[in-house]
C-alpha positions in Angstrom: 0.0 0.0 0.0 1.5 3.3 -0.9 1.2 6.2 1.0 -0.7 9.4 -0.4 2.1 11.5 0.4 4.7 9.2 -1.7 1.9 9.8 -4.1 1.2 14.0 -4.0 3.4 16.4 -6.2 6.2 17.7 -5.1 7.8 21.3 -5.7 11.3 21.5 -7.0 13.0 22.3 -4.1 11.5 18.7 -2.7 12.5 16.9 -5.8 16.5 18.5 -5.3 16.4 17.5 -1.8 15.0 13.8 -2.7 17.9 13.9 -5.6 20.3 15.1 -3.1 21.6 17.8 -4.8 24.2 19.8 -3.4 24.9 23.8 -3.8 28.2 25.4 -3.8 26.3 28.3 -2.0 25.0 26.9 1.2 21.7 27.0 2.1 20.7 27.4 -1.3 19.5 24.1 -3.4 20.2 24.0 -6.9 17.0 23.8 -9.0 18.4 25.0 -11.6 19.9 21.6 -12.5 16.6 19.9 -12.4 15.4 22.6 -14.9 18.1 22.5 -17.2 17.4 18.7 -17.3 13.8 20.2 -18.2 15.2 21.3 -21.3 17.2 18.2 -22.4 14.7 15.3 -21.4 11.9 15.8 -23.0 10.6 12.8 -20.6 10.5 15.5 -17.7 7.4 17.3 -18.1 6.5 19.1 -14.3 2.9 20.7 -14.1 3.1 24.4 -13.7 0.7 25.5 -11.6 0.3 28.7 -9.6 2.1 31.3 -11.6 4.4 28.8 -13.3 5.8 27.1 -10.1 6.6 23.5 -10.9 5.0 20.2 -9.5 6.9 17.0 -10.2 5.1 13.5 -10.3 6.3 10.1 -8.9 6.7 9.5 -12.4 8.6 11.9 -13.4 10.9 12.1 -10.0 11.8 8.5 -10.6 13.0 10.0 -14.6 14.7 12.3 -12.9 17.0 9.8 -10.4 17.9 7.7 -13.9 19.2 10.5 -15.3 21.2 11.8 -12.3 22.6 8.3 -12.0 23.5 8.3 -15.5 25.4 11.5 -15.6 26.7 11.8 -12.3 27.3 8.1 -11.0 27.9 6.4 -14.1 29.3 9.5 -15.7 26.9 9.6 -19.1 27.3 12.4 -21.8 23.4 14.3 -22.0 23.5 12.9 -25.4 24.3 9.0 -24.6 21.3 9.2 -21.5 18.8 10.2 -24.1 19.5 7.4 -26.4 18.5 5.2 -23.2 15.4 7.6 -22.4 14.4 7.6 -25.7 14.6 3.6 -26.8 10.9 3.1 -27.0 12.0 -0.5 -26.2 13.0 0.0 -22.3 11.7 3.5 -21.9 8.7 2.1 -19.3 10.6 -0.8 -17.9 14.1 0.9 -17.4 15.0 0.5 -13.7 18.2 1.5 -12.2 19.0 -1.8 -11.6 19.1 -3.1 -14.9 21.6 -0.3 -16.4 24.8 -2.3 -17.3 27.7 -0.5 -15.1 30.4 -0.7 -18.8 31.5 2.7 -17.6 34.3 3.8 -15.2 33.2 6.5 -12.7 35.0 9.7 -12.7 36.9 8.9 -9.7 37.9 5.4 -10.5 39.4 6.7 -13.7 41.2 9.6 -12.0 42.7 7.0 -9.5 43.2 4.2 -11.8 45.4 7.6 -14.3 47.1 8.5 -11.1 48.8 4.7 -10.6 49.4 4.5 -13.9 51.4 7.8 -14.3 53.4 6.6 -10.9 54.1 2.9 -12.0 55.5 5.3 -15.2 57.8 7.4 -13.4 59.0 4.8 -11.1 59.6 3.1 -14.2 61.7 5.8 -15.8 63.5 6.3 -12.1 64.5 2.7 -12.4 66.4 3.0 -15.2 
């Protein structure tokens, strides 16, 4: 049984703090990642109610999470997420879960770089 209130519309300052979403300016939480997302997924669509303030469905918060994991955790061009938005093929059945992890996060990468370029110079030391 779900609860009504997992089931009400949330403003956009809920949907940052659900995403997590963190400011560089404290105290301030940046929306204005979840509505430049607005304009590159056409799969977000908030109701704008009440002089144009936003209103964000279950739906359309759990659309939201994908493509935060996509571009921050699994570290996703805009482009390559809508490809997997936009395959009508997995578009209603795409969970989190089943996204295959064949990309390094940032900072693997930058750790994995960093080893290498020791092993290199020890390497070069050696000699």
């Amino acid at each position: 049984m779900t609860d009504k209130f997992d089931n009400a519309y949330k403003t956009i300052g809920e949907v940052a703090k659900i995403l997590r979403l963190k400011s560089k300016k404290k105290g301030k939480l940046p929306t204005h990642t979840i509505r430049f997302w607005e304009t590159q997924f056409k799969q977000v669509k908030p109701k704008l109610l009440n002089s144009n303030r936003r209103y964000y469905n279950q739906k359309t918060i759990n659309i939201l999470k994908k493509i935060q994991f996509l571009l921050k955790d699994q570290g996703m061009t805009i482009n390559g997420v809508k490809k997997i938005l936009d395959n009508p093929n997995k578009n209603d059945t795409l969970n989190l879960d089943e996204i295959p992890n064949n990309s390094i996060r940032t900072n693997n990468f930058k750790n994995k770089v960093l080893k290498i370029s020791k092993i290199v110079k020890n390497l070069k030391n050696y000699k």
